[in-house]
LUMTORRO-952209 format. One record per residue (C-alpha): residue in three letters; z, y, x. Coordinates in steps of 0.02 Angstrom, whole numbers, always signed. Layout:
<sekols>
sekol r=ALA | pz=Z | py=Y | px=X .
...
</sekols>
This chain:
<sekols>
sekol r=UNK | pz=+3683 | py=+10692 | px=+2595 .
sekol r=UNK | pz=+3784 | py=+10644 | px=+2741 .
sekol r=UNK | pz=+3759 | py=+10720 | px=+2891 .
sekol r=UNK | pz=+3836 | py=+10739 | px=+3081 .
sekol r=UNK | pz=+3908 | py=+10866 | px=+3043 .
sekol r=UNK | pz=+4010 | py=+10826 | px=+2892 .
sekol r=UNK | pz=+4048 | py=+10629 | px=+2924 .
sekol r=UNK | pz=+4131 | py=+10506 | px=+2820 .
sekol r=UNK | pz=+4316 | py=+10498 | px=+2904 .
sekol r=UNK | pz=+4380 | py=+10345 | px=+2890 .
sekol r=UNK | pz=+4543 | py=+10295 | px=+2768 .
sekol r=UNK | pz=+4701 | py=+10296 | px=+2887 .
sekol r=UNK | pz=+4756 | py=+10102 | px=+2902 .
sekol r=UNK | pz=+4921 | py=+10033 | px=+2816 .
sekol r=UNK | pz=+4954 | py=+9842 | px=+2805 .
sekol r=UNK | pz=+4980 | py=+9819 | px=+2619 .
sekol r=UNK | pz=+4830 | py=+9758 | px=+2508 .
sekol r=UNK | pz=+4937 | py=+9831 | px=+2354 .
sekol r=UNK | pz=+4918 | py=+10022 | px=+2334 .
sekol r=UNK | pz=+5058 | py=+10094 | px=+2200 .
sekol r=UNK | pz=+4964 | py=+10221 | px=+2066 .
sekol r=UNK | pz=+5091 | py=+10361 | px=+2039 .
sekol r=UNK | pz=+5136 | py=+10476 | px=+1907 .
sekol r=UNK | pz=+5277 | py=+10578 | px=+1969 .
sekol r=UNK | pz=+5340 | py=+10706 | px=+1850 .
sekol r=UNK | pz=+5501 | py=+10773 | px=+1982 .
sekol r=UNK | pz=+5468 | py=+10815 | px=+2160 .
sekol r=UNK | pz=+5635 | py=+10747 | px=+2193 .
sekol r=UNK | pz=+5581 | py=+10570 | px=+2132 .
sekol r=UNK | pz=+5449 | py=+10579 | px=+2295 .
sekol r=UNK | pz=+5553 | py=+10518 | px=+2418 .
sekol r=UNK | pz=+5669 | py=+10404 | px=+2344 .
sekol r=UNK | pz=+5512 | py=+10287 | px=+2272 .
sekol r=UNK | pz=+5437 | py=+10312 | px=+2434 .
sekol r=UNK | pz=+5576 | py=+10238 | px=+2533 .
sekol r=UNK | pz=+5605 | py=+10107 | px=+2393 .
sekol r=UNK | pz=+5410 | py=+10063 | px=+2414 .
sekol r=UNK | pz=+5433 | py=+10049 | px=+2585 .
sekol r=UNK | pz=+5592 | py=+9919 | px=+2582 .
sekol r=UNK | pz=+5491 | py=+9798 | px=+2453 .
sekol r=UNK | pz=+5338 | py=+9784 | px=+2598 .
sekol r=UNK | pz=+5219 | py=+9928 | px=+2544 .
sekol r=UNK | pz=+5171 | py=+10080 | px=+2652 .
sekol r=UNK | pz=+5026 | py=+10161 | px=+2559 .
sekol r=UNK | pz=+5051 | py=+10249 | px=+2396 .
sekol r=UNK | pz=+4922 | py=+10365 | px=+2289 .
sekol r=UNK | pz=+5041 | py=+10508 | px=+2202 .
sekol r=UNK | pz=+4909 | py=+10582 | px=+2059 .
sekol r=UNK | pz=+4880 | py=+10748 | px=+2023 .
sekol r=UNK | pz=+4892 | py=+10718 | px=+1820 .
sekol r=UNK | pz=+5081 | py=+10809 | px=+1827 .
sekol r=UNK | pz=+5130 | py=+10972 | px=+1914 .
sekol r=UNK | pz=+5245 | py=+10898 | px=+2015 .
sekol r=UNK | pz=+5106 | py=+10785 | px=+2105 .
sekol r=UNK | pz=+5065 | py=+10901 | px=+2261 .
sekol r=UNK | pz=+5249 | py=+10951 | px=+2291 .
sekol r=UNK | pz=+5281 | py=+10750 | px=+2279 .
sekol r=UNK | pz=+5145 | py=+10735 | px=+2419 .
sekol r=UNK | pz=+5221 | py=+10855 | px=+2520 .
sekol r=UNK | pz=+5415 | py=+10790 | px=+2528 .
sekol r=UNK | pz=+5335 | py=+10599 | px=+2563 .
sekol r=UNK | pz=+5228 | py=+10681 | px=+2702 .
sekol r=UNK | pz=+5375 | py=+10776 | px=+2785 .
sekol r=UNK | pz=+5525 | py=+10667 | px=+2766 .
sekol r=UNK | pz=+5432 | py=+10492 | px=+2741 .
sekol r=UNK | pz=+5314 | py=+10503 | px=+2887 .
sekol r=UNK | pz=+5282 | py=+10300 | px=+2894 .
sekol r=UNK | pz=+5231 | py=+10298 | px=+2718 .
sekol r=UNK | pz=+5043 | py=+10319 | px=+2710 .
sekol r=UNK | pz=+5023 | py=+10460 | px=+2550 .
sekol r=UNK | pz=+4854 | py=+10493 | px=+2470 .
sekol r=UNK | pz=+4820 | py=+10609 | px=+2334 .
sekol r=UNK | pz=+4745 | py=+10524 | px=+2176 .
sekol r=UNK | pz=+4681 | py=+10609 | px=+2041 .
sekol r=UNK | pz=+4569 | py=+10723 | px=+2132 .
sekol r=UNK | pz=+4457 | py=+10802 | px=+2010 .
sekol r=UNK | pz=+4393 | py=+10979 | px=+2079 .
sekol r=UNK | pz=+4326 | py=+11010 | px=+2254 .
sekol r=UNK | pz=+4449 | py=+11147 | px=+2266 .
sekol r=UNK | pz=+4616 | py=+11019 | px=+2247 .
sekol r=UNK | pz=+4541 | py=+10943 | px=+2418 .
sekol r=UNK | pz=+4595 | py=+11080 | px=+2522 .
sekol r=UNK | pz=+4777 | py=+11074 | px=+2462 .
sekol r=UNK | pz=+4810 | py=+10919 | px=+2442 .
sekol r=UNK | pz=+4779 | py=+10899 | px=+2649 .
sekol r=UNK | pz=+4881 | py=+11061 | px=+2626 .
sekol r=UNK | pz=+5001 | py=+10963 | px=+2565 .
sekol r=UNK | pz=+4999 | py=+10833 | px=+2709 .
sekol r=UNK | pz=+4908 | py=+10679 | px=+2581 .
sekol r=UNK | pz=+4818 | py=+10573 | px=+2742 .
sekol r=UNK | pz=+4672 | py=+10516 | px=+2614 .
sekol r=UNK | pz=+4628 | py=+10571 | px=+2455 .
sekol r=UNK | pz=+4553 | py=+10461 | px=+2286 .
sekol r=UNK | pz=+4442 | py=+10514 | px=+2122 .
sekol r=UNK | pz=+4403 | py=+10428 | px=+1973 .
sekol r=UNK | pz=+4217 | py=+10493 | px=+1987 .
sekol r=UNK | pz=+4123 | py=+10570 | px=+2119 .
sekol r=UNK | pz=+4027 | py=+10725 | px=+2112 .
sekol r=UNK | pz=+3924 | py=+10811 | px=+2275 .
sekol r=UNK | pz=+4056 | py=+10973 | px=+2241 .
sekol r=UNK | pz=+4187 | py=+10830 | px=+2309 .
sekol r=UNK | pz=+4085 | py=+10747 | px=+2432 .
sekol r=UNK | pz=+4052 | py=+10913 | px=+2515 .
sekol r=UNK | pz=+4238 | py=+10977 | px=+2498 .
sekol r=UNK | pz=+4286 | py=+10810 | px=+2592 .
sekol r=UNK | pz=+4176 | py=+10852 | px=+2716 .
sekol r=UNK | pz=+4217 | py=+11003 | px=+2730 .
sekol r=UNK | pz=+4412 | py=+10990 | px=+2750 .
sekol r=UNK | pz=+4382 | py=+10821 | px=+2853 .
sekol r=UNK | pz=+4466 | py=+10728 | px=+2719 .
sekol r=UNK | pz=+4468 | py=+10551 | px=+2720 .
sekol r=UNK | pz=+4410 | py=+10504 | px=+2549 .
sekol r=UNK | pz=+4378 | py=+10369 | px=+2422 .
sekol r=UNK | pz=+4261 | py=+10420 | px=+2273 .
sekol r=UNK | pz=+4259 | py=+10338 | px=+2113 .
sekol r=UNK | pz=+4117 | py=+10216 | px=+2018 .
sekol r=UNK | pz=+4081 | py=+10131 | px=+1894 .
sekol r=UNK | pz=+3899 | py=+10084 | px=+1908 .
sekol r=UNK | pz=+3774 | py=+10031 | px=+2032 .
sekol r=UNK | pz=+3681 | py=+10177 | px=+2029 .
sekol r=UNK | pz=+3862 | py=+10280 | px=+2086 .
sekol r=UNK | pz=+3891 | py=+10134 | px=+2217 .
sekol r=UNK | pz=+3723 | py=+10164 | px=+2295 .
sekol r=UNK | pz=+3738 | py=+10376 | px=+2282 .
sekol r=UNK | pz=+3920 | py=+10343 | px=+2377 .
sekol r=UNK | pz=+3824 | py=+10236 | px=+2508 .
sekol r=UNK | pz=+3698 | py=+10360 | px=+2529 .
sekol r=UNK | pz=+3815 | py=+10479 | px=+2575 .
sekol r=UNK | pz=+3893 | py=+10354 | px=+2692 .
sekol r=UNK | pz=+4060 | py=+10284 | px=+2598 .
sekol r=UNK | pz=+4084 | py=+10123 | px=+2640 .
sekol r=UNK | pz=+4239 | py=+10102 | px=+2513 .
sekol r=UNK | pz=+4223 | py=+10172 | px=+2345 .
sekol r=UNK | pz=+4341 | py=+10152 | px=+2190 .
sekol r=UNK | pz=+4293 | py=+10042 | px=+2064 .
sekol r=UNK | pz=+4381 | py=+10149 | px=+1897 .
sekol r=UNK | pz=+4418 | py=+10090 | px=+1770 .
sekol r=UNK | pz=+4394 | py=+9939 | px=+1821 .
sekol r=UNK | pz=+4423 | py=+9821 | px=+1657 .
sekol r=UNK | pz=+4298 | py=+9937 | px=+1565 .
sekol r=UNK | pz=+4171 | py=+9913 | px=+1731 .
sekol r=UNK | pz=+4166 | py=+9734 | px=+1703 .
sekol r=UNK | pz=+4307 | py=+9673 | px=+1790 .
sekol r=UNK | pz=+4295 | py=+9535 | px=+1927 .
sekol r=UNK | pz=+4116 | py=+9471 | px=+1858 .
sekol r=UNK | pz=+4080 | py=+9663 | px=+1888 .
sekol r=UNK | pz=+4124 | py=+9640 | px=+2065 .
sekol r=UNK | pz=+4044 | py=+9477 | px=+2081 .
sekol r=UNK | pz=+3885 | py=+9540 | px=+2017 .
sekol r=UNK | pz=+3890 | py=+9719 | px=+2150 .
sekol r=UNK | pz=+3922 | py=+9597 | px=+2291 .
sekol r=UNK | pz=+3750 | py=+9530 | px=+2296 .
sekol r=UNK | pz=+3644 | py=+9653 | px=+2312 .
sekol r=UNK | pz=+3770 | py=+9767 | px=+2361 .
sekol r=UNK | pz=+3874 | py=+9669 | px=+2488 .
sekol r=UNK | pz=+3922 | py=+9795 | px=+2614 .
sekol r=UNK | pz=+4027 | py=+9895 | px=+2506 .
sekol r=UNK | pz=+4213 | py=+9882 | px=+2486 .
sekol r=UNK | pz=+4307 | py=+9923 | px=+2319 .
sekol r=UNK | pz=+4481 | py=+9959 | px=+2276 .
sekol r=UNK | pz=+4473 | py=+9916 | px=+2093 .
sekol r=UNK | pz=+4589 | py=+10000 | px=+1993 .
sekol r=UNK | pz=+4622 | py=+10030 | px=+1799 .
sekol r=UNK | pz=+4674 | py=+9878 | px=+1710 .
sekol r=UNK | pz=+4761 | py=+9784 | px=+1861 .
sekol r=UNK | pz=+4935 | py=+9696 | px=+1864 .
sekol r=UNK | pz=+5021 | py=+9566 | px=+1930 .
sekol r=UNK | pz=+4948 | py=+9433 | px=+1840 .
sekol r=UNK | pz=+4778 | py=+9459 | px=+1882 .
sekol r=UNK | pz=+4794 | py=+9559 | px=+2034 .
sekol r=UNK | pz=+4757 | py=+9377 | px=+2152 .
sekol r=UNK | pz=+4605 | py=+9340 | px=+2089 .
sekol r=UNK | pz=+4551 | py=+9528 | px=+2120 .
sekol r=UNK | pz=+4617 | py=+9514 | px=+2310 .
sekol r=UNK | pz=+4520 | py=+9348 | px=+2316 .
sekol r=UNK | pz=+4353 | py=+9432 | px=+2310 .
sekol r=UNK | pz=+4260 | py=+9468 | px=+2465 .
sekol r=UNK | pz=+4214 | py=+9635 | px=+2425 .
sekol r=UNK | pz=+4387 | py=+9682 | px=+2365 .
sekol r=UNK | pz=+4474 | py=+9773 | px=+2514 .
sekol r=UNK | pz=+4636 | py=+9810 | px=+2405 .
sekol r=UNK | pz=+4682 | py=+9847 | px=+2226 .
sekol r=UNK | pz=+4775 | py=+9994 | px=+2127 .
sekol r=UNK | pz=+4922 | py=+9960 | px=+2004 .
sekol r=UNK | pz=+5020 | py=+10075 | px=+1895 .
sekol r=UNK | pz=+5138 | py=+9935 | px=+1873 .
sekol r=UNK | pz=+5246 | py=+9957 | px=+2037 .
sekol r=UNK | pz=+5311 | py=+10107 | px=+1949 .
sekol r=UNK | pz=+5350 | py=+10104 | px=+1782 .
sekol r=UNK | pz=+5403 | py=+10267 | px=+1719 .
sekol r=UNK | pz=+5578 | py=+10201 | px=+1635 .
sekol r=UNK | pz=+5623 | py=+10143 | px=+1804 .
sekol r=UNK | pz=+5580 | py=+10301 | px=+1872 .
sekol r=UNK | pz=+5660 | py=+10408 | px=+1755 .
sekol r=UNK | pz=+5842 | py=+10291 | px=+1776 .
sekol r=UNK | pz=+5814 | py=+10333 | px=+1947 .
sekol r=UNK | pz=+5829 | py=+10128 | px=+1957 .
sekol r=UNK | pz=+5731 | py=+10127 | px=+2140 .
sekol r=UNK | pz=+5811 | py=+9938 | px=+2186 .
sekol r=UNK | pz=+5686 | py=+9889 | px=+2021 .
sekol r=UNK | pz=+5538 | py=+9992 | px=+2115 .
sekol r=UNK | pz=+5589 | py=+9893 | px=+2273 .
sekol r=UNK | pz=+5588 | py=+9713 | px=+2191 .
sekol r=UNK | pz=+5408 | py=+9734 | px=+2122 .
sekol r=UNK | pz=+5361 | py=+9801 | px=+2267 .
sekol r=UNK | pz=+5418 | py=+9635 | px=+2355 .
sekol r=UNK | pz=+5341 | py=+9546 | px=+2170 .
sekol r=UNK | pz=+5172 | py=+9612 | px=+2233 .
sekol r=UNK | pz=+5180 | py=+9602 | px=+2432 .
sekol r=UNK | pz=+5236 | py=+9412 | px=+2414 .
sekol r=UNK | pz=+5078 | py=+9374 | px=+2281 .
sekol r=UNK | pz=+4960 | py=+9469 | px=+2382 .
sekol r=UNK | pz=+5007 | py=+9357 | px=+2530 .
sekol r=UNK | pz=+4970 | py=+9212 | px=+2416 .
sekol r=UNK | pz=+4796 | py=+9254 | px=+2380 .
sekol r=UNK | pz=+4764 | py=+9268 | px=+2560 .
sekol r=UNK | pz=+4798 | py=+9076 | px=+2555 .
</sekols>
């Protein structure tokens, strides 16, 4: 468990609510989407690790993006911690948790957000002093009546659901008092990417900014 010498570092702040979920399959896509990201209102993204191309990505955003906030997502051994802070990622993101990733947070000093699914994994993240976990995947977790139901007995934890969000539904999420922000694959869809069409990346980046603001309402 957590101890004072291996804290929990806290996630760097960013303004938007809205973090991008990124499959990037050219390191040369990195910065482009980055900058488009940027222009529609968002300054966090999480570049995954499910293509080859993920920690390069990291690193170009990192170097010549340095207002974008980059995490690594996707995190899945406890030896990918150590390079993708290599790589200059400020935070990184699992779908699980497991103690060999706690303790290679730790470790490396990583800020980090571990994955859940049930209450059981909330309470073994709390234990080890997370205050925000990742709720993944969230639609098969039980959605917002999941979230409803962990906020009871479980109120001082923060999610970032992810898995199953878009723009349709992604309000209601950000109305929930336990919700700190929300993941979306939607931000980038890969036929977008792939045309290189980065004034589409920037409009649903503005799609999402404007109806996060409106669930703030």
């Amino acid at each position: 468990m957590q101890t004072q010498n291996s804290p929990v570092l806290t996630v760097p702040t960013f303004q938007s609510r809205v973090v991008p979920v990124i499959v990037i399959t050219h390191p040369d896509q990195a910065v482009p989407m980055a900058n488009a990201l940027l222009e529609g209102g968002i300054d966090v993204m999480e570049v995954t690790l499910r293509h080859a191309a993920g920690l390069p990505a990291i690193e170009k955003i990192a170097k010549h993006v340095p207002q974008m906030c980059v995490g690594a997502g996707t995190v899945t051994h406890a030896s990918e911690m150590a390079l993708v802070q290599g790589a200059g990622a400020q935070f990184a993101l699992s779908p699980g948790m497991t103690d060999a990733l706690v303790q290679a947070a730790f470790t490396c000093r990583m800020p980090y957000i571990p994955g859940v699914m049930t209450p059981s994994e909330v309470m073994h993240a709390r234990d080890y002093g997370f205050g925000l976990v990742k709720l993944f995947p969230t639609a098969q977790a039980g959605g917002i009546a999941m979230l409803k139901a962990l906020h009871g007995p479980l109120g001082d934890m923060k999610f970032c659901p992810t898995g199953g969000i878009s723009l349709a539904n992604m309000g209601e999420f950000l109305k929930q008092p336990n919700v700190r922000m929300i993941g979306g694959s939607w931000l980038t869809p890969a036929d977008a990417v792939a045309a290189e069409n980065w004034s589409e990346i920037t409009r649903l980046a503005r799609e999402a900014v404007a109806a996060a603001r409106f669930s703030a309402t």
